[in-house]
Backbone of each chain as ProteinMPNN parsed JSONL, in Angstrom:
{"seq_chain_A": "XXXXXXXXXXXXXXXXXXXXXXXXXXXXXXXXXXXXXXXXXXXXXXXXXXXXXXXXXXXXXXXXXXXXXXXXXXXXXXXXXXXXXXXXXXXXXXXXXXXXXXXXXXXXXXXXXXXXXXXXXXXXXXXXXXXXXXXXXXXXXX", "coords_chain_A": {"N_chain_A": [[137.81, -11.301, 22.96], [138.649, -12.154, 26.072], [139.402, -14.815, 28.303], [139.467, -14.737, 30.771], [137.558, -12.722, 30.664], [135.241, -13.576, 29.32], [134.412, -15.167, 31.297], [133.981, -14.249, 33.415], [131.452, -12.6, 32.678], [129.99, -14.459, 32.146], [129.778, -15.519, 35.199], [128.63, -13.408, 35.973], [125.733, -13.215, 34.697], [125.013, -15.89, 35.409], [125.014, -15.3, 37.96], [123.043, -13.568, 38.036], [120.427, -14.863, 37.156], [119.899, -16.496, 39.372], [119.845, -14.961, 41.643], [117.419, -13.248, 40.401], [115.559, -15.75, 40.895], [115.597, -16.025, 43.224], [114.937, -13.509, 44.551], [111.818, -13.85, 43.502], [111.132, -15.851, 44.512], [110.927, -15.302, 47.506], [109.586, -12.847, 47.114], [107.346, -14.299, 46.891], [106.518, -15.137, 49.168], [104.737, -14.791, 52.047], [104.923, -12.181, 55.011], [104.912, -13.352, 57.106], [105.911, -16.314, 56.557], [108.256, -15.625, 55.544], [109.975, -15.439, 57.691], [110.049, -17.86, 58.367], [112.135, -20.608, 59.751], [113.026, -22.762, 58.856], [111.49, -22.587, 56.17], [112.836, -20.416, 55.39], [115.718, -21.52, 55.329], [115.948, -23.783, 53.927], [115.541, -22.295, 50.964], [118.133, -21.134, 50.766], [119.265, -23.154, 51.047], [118.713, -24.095, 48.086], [119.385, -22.185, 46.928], [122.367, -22.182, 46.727], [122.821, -24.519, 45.977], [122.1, -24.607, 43.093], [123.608, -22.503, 41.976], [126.162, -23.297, 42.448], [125.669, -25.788, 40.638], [125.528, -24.395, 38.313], [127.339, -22.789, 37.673], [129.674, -24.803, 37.647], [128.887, -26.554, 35.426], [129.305, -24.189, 34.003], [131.992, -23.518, 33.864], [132.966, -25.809, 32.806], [131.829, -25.787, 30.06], [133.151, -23.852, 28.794], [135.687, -24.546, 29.283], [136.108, -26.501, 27.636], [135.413, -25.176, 25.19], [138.168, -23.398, 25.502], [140.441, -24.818, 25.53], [143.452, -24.13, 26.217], [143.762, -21.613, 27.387], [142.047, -22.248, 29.831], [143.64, -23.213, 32.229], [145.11, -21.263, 32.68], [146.269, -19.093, 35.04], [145.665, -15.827, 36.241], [146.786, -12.713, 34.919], [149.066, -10.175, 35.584], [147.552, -7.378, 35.5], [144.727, -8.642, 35.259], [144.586, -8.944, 37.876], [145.06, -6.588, 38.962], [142.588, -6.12, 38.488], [140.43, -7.458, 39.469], [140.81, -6.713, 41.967], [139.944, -4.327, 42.234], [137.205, -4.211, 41.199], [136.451, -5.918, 42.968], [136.719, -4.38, 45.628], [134.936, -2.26, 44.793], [132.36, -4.447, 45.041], [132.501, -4.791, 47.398], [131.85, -2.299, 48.714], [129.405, -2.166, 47.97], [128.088, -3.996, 48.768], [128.417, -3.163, 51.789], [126.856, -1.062, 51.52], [124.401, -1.607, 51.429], [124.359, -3.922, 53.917], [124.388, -2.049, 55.851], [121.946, -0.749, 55.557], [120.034, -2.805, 55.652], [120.05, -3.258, 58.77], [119.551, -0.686, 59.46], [116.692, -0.719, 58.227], [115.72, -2.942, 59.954], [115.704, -1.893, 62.273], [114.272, 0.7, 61.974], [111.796, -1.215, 61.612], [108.433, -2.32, 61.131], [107.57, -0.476, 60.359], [108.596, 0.384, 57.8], [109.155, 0.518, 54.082], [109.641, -1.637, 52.831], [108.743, -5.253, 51.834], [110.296, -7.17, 52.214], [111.691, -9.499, 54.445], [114.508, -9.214, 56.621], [116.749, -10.782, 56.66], [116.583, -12.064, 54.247], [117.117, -9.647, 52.79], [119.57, -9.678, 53.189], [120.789, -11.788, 51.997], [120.091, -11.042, 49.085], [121.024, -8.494, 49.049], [124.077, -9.558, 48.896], [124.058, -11.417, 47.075], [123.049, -9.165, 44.868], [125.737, -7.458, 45.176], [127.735, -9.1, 44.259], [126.428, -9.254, 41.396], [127.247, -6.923, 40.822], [129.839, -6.338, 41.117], [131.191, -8.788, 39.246], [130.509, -7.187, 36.866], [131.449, -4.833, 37.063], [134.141, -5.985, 36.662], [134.351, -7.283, 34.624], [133.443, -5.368, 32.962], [135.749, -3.613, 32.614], [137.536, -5.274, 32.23], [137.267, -5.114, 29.542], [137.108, -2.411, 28.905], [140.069, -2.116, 28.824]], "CA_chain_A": [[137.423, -11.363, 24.373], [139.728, -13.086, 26.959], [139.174, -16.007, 28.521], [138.741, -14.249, 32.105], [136.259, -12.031, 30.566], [133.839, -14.255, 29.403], [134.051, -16.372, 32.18], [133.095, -13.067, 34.443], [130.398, -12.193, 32.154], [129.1, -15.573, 31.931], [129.283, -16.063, 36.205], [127.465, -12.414, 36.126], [124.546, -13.542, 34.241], [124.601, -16.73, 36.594], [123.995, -14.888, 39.672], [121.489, -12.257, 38.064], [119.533, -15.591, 37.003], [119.795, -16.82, 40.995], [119.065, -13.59, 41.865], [115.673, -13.427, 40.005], [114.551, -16.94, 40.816], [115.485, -15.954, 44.835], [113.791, -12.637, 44.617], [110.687, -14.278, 43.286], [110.676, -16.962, 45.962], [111.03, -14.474, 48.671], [108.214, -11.819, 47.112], [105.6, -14.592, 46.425], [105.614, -15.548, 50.077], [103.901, -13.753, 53.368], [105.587, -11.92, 55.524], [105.274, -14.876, 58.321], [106.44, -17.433, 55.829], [109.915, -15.143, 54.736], [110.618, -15.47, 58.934], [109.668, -19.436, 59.142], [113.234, -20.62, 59.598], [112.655, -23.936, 57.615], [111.631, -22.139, 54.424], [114.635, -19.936, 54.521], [117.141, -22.218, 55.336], [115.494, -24.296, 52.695], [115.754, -21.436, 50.053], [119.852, -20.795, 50.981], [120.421, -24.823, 50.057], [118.457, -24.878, 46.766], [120.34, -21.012, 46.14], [123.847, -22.673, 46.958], [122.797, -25.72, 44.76], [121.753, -23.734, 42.084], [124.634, -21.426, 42.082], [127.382, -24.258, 42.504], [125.621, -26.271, 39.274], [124.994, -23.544, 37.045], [128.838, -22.513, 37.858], [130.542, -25.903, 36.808], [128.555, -26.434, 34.558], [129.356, -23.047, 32.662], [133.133, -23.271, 33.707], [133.194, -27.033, 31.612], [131.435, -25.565, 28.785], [133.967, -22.844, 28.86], [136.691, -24.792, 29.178], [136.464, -27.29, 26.382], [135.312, -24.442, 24.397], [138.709, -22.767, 25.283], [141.519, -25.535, 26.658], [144.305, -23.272, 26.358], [143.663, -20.837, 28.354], [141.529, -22.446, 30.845], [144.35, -23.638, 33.382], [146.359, -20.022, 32.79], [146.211, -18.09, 36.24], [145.32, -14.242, 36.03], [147.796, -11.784, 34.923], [149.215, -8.833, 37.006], [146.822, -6.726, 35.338], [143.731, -9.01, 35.574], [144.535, -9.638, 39.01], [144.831, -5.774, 39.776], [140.857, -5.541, 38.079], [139.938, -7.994, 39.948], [140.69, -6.245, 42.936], [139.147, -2.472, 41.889], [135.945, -5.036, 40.927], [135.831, -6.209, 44.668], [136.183, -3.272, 46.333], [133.143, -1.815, 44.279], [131.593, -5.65, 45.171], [132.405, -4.733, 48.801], [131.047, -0.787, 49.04], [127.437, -2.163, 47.73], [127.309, -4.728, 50.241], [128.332, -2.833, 53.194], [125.471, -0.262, 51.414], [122.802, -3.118, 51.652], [123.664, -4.114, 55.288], [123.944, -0.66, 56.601], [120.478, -0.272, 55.015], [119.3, -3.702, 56.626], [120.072, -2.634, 60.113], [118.587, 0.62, 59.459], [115.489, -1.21, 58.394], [115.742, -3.904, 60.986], [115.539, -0.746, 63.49], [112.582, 1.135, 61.971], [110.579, -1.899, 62.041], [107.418, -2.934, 60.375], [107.201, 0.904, 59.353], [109.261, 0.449, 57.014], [108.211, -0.316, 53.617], [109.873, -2.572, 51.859], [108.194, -6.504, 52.185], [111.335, -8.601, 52.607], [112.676, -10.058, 55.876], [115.932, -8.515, 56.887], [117.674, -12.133, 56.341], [116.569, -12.679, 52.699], [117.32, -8.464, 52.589], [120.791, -9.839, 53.424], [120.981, -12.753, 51.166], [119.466, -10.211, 48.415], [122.559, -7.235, 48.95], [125.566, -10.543, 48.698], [124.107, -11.324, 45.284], [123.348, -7.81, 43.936], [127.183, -6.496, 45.305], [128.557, -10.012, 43.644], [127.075, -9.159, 40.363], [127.982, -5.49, 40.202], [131.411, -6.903, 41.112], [131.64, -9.053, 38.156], [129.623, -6.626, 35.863], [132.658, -3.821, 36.862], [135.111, -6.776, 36.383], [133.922, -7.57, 33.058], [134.057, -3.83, 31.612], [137.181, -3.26, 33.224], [138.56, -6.075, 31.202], [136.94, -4.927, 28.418], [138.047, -1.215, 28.659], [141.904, -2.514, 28.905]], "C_chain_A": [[138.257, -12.438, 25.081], [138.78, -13.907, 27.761], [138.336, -15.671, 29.993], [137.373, -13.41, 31.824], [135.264, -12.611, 30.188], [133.582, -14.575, 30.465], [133.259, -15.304, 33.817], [131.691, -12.571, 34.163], [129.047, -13.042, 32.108], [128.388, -16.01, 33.802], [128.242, -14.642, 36.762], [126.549, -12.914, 35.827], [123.6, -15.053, 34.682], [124.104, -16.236, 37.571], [123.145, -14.025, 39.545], [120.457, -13.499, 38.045], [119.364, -16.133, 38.325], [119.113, -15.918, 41.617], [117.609, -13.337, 41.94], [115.264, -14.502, 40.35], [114.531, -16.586, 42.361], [114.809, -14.932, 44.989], [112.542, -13.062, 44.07], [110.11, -15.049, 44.292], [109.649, -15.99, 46.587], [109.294, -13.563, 48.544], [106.802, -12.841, 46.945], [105.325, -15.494, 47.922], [104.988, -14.226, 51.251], [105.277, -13.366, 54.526], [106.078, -12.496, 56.696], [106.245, -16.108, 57.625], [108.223, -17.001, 55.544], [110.517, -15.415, 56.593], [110.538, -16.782, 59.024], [111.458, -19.809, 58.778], [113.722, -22.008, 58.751], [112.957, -23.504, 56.5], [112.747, -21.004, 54.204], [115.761, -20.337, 54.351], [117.344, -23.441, 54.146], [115.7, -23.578, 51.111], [117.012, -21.424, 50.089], [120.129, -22.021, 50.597], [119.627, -24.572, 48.726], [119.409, -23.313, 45.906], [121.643, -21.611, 45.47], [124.003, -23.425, 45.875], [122.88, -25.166, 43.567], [122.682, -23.033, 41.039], [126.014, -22.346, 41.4], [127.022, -25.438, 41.038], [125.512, -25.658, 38.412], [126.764, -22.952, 37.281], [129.947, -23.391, 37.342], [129.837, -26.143, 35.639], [129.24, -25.38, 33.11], [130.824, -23.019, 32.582], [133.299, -24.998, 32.625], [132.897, -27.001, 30.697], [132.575, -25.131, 28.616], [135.547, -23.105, 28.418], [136.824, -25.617, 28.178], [136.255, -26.55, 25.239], [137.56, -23.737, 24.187], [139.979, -23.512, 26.234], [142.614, -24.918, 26.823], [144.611, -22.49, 27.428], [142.601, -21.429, 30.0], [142.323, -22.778, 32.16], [145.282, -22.367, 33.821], [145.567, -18.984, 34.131], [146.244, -16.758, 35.769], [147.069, -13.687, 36.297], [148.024, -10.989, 35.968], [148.039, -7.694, 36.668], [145.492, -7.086, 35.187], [143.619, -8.808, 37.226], [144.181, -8.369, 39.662], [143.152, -5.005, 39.227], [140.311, -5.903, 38.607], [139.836, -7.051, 41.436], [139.901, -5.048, 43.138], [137.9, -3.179, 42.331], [135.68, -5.28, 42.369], [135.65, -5.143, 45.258], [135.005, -2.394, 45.861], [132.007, -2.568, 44.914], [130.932, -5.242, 46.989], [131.541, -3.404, 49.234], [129.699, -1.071, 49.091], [127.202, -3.128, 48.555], [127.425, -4.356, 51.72], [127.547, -1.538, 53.388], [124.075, -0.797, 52.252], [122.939, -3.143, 53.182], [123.938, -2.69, 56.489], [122.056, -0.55, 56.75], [119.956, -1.828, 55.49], [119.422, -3.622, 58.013], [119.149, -1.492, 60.138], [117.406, -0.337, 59.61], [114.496, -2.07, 59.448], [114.97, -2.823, 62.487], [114.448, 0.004, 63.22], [111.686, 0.19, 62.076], [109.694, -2.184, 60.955], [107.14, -1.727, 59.462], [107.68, 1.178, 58.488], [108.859, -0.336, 55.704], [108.413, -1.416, 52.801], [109.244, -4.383, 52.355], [108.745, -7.518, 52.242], [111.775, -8.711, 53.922], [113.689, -9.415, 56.156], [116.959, -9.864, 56.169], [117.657, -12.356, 54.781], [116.844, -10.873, 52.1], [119.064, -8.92, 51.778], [121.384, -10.185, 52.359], [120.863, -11.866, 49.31], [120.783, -9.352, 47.726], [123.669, -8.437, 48.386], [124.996, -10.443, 47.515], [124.4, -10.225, 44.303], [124.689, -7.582, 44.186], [128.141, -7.857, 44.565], [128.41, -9.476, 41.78], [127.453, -7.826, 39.753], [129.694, -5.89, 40.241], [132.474, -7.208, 40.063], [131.349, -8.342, 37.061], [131.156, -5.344, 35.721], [134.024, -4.735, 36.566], [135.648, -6.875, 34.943], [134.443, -5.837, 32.3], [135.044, -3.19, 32.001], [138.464, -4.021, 31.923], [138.402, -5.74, 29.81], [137.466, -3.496, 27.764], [139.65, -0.994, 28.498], [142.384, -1.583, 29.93]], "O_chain_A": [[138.459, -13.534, 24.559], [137.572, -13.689, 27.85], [137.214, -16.035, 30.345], [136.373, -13.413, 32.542], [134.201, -12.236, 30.685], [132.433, -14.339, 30.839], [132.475, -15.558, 34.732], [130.893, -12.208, 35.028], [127.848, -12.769, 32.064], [127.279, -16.497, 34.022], [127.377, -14.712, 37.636], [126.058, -13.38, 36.855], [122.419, -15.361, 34.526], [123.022, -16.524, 38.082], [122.472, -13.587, 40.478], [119.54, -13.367, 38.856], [118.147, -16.294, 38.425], [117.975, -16.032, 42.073], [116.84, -13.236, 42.896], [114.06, -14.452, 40.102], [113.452, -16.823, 42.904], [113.804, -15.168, 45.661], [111.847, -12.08, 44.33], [108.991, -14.984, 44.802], [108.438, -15.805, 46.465], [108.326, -13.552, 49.304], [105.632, -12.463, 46.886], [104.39, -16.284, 48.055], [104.913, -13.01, 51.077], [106.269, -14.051, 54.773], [107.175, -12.333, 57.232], [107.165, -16.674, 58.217], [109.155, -17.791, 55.392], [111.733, -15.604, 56.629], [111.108, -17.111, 60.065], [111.999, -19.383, 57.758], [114.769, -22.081, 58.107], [113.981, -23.675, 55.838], [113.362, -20.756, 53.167], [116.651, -19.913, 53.614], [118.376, -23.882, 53.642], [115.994, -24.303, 50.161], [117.329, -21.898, 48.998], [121.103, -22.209, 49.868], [120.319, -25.206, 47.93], [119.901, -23.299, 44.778], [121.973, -21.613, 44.284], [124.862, -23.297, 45.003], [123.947, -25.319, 42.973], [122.614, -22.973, 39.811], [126.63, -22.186, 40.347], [127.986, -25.901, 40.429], [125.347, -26.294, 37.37], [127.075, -22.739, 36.11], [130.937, -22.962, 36.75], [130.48, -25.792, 34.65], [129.509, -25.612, 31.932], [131.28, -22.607, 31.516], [133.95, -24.878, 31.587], [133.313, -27.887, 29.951], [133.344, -26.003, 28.213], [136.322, -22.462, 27.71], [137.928, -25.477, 27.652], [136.754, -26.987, 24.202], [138.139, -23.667, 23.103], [140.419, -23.055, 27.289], [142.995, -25.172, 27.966], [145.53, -22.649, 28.231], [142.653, -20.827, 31.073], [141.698, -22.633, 33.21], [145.973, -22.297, 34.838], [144.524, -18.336, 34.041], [146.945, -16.567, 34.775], [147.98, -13.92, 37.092], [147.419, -10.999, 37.039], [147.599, -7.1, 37.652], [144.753, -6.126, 34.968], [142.533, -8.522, 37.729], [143.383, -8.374, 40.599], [142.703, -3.881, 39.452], [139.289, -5.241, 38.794], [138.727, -6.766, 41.888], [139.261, -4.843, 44.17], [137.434, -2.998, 43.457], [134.669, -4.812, 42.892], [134.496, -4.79, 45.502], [134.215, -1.896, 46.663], [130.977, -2.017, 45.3], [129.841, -5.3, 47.556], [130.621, -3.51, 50.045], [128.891, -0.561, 49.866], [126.108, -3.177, 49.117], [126.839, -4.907, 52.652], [127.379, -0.93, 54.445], [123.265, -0.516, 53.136], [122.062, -2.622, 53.87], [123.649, -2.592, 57.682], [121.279, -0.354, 57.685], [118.807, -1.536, 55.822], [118.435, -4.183, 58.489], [118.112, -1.445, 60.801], [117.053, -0.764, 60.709], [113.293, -2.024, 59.709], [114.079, -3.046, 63.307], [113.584, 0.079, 64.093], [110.639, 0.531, 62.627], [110.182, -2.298, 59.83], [106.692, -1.745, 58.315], [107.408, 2.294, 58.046], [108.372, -1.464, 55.781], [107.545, -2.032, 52.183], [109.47, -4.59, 53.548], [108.217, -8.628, 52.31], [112.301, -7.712, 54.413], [113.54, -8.493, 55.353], [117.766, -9.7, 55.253], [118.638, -12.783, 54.174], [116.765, -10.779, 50.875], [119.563, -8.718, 50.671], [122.203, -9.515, 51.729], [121.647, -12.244, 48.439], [121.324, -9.397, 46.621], [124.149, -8.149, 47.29], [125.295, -9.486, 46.801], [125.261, -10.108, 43.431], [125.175, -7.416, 43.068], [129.314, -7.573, 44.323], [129.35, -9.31, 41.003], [127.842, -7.606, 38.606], [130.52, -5.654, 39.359], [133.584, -6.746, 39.802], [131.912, -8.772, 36.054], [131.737, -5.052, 34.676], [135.013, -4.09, 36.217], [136.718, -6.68, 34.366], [135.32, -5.416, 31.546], [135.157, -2.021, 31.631], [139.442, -3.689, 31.253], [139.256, -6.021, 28.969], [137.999, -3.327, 26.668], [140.259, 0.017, 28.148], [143.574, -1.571, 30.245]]}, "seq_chain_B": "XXXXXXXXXXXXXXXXXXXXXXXXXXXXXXXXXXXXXXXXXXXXXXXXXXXXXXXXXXXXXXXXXXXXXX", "coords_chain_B": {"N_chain_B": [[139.889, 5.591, 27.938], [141.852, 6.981, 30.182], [144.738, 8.144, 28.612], [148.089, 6.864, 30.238], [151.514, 8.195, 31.744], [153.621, 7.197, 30.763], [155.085, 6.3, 28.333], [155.251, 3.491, 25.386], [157.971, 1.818, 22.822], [156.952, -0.636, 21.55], [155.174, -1.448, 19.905], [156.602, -1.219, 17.526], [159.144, -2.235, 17.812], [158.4, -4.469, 18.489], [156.958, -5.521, 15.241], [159.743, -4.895, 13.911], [161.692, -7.097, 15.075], [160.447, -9.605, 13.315], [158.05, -9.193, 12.7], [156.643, -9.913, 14.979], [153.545, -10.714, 16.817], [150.901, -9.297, 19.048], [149.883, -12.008, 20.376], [152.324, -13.523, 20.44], [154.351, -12.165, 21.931], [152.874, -12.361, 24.378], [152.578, -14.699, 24.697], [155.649, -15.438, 25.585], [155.884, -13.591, 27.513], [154.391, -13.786, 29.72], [152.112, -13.334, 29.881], [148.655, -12.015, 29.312], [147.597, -11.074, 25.674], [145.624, -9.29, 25.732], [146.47, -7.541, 27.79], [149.317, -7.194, 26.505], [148.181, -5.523, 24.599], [147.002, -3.269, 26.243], [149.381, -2.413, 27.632], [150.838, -1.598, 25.288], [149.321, 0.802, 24.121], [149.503, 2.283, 25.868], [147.424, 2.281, 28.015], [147.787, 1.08, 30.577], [150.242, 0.694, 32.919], [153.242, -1.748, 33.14], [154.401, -3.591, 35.875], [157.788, -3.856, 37.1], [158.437, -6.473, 36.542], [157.138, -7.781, 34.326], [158.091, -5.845, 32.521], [160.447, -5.345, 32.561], [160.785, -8.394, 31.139], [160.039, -7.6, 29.081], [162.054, -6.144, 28.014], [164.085, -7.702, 27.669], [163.236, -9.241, 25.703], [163.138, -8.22, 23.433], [165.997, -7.363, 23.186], [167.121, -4.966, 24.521], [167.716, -1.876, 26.401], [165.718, -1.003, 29.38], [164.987, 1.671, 29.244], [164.793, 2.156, 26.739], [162.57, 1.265, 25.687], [160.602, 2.319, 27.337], [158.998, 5.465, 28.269], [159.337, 7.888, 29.947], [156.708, 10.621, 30.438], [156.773, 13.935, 31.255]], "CA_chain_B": [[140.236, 5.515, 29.717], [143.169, 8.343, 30.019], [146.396, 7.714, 28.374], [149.057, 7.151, 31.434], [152.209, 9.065, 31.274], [154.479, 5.906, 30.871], [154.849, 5.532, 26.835], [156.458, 2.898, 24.714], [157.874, 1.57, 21.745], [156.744, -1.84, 21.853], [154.303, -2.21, 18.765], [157.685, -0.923, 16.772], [159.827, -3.512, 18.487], [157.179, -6.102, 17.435], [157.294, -5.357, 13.822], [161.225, -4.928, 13.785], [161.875, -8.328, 15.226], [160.343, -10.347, 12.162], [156.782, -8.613, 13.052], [155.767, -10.908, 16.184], [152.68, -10.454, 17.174], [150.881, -9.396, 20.523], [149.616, -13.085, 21.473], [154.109, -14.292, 20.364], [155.293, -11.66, 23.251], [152.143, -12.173, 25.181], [153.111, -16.382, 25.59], [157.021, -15.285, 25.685], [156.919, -12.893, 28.659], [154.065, -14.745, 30.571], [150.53, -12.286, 30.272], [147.57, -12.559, 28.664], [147.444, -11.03, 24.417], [144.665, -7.702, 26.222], [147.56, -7.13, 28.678], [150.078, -6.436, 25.846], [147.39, -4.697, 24.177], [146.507, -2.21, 26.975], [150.741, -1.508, 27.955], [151.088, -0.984, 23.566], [148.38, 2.047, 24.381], [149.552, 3.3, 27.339], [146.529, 2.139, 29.067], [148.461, 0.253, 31.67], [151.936, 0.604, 33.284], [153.109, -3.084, 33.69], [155.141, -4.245, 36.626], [158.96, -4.187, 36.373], [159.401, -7.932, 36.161], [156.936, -7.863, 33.157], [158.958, -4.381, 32.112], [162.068, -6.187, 32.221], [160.95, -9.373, 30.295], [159.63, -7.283, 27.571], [163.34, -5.817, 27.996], [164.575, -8.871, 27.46], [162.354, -10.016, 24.807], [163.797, -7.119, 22.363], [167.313, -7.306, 23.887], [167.395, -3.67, 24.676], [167.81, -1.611, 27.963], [165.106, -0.535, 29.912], [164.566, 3.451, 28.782], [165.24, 2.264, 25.09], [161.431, 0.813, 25.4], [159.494, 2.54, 27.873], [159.511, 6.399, 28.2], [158.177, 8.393, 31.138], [156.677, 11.844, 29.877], [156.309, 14.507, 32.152]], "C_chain_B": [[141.577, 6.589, 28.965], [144.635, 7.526, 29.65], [147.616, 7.957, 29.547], [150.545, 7.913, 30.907], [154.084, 8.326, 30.584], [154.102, 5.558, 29.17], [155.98, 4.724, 26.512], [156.691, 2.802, 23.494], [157.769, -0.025, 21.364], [155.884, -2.522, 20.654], [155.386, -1.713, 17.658], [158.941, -2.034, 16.855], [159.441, -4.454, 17.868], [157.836, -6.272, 15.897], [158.942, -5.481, 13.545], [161.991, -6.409, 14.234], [160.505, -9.856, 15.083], [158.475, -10.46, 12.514], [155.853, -9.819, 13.701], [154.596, -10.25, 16.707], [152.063, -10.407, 18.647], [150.459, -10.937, 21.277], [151.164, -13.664, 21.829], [154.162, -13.657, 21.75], [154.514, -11.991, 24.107], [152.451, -13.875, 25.843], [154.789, -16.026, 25.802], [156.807, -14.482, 26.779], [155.357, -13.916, 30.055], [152.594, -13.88, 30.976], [149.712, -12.952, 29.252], [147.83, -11.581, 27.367], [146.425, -9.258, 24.858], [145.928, -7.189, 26.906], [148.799, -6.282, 27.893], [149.641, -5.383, 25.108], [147.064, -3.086, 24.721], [148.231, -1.517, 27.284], [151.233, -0.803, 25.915], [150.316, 0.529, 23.565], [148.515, 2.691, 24.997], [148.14, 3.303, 27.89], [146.726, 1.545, 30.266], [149.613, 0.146, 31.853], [152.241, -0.753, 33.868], [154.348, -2.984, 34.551], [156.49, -4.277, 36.226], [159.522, -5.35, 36.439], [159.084, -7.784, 34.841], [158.261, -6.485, 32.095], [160.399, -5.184, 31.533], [161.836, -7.79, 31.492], [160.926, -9.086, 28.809], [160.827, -6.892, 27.222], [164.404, -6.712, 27.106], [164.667, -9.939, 26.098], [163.552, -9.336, 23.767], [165.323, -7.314, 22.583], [168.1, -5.876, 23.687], [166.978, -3.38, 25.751], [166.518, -0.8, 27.969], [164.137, 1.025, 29.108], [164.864, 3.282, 27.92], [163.445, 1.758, 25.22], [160.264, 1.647, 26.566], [160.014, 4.179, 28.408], [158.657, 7.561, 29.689], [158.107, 9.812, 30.635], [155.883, 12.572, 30.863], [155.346, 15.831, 31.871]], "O_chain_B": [[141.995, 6.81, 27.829], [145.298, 6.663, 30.224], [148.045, 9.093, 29.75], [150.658, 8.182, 29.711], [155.14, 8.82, 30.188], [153.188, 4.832, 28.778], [157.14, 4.847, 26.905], [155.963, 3.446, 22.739], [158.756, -0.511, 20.812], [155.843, -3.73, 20.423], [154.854, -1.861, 16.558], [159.509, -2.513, 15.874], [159.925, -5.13, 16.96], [158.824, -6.902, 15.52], [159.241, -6.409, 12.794], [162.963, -6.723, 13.547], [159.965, -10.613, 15.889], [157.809, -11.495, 12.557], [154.866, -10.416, 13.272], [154.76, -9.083, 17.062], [152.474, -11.218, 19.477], [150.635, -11.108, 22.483], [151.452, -14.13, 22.931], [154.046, -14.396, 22.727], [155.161, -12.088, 25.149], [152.526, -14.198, 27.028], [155.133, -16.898, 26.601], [157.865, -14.554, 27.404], [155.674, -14.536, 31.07], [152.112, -13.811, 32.106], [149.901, -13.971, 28.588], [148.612, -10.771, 27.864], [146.665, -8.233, 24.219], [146.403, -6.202, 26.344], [149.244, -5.196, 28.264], [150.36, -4.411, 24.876], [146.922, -2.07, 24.042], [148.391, -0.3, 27.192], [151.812, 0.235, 25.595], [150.876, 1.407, 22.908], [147.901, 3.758, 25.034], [147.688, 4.397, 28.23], [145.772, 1.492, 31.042], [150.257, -0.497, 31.024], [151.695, -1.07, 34.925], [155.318, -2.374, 34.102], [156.678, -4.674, 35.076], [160.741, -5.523, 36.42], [159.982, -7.658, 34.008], [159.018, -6.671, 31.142], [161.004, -5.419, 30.487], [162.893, -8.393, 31.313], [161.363, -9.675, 27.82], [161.057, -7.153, 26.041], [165.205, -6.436, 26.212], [165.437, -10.794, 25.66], [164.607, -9.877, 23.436], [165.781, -7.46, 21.45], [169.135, -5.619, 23.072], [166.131, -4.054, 26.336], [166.15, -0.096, 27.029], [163.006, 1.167, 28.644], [165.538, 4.252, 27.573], [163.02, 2.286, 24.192], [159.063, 1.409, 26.435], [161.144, 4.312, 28.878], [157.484, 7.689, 30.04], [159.175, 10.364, 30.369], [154.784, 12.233, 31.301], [154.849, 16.445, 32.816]]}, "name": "protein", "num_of_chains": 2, "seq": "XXXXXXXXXXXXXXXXXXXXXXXXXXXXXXXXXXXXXXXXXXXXXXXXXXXXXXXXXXXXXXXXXXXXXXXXXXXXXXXXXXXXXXXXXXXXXXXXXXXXXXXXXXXXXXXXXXXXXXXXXXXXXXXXXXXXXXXXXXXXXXXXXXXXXXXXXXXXXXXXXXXXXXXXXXXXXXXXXXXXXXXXXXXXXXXXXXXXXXXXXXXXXXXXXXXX"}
């Protein structure tokens, strides 16, 4: 396993664990509380935090595990997986905020019990880690 | 994944000059060890700088290492 591929596999399973701790927030409050602009702007710094220590963190394990390769810049053929990987990253998030507008526009009749904003916040993660998840078995398929 | 139509002789090469291995060419032309892996398979048509280092590597022309089959 290459060096880029762990390190995709490893920042996947970072942002599914963000993921789940921000979708938990979100579902264990009231539907007044997911609009108070405090507690969401409050939720987006401890995400960020979260995100940004569980990220160095895993790239300094990573790298003393693997000093060699840790400073080597992506090949021509990582670089063109990387790109496939985004544009997948990008399709599911311009799914999500299609589908938060929509929702935004039906209204309360609609049934899902998240905010539109933490909808938002919700789609960036999920389309980040399908991103790295098609990154990863990209690299893995050769 | 589908075999592309771009074959070589590159894991023959290897072996014939004193059987270097894919990480030797993979620090000699400047990729990653999967990279030489996936153009040895014809799972990936590499770039003609890489094309031409691997050229280089062997010190043989172009269409002596990489074959396009129609």
């Amino acid at each position: 396993m290459s060096y880029t591929q762990k390190s995709r596999l490893l920042e996947m399973v970072i942002t599914l664990i963000v993921l789940f701790n921000y979708m938990q927030s979100v579902l264990s409050m009231t539907p007044q509380a997911q609009m108070d602009v405090t507690l969401a702007s409050g939720l987006l710094i401890s995400l960020a935090i979260q995100t940004v220590a569980m990220l160095i963190v895993m790239h300094i394990i990573l790298a003393a595990f693997n000093a060699k390769y840790a400073n080597q810049a992506k090949d021509e053929r990582e670089q063109s997986i990387a790109l496939k990987a985004k544009s997948v990253s990008l399709y599911i998030l311009q799914i999500g905020v299609v589908h938060t507008v929509f929702s935004m526009l039906i209204g309360p009749q609609y049934g899902l019990p998240i905010s539109p904003l933490h909808q938002l916040v919700i789609v960036a993660l999920l389309s980040d880690v399908i991103g790295k998840g098609v990154e990863a078995w990209l690299l893995y398929r050769g | 994944m589908a075999k592309l139509p771009i074959t070589n002789t590159i894991r023959a090469l290897r072996f014939e000059h004193g059987e270097m291995t894919q990480q030797q060419l993979a620090e000699i032309v400047g990729v990653t060890r999967q990279t030489i892996a996936a153009i040895e398979a014809a799972r990936y048509s590499p770039s003609l700088e890489v094309a031409f280092k691997i050229a280089i590597v062997f010190g043989q022309p172009l269409e002596k290492i990489f074959q396009y089959n129609r």
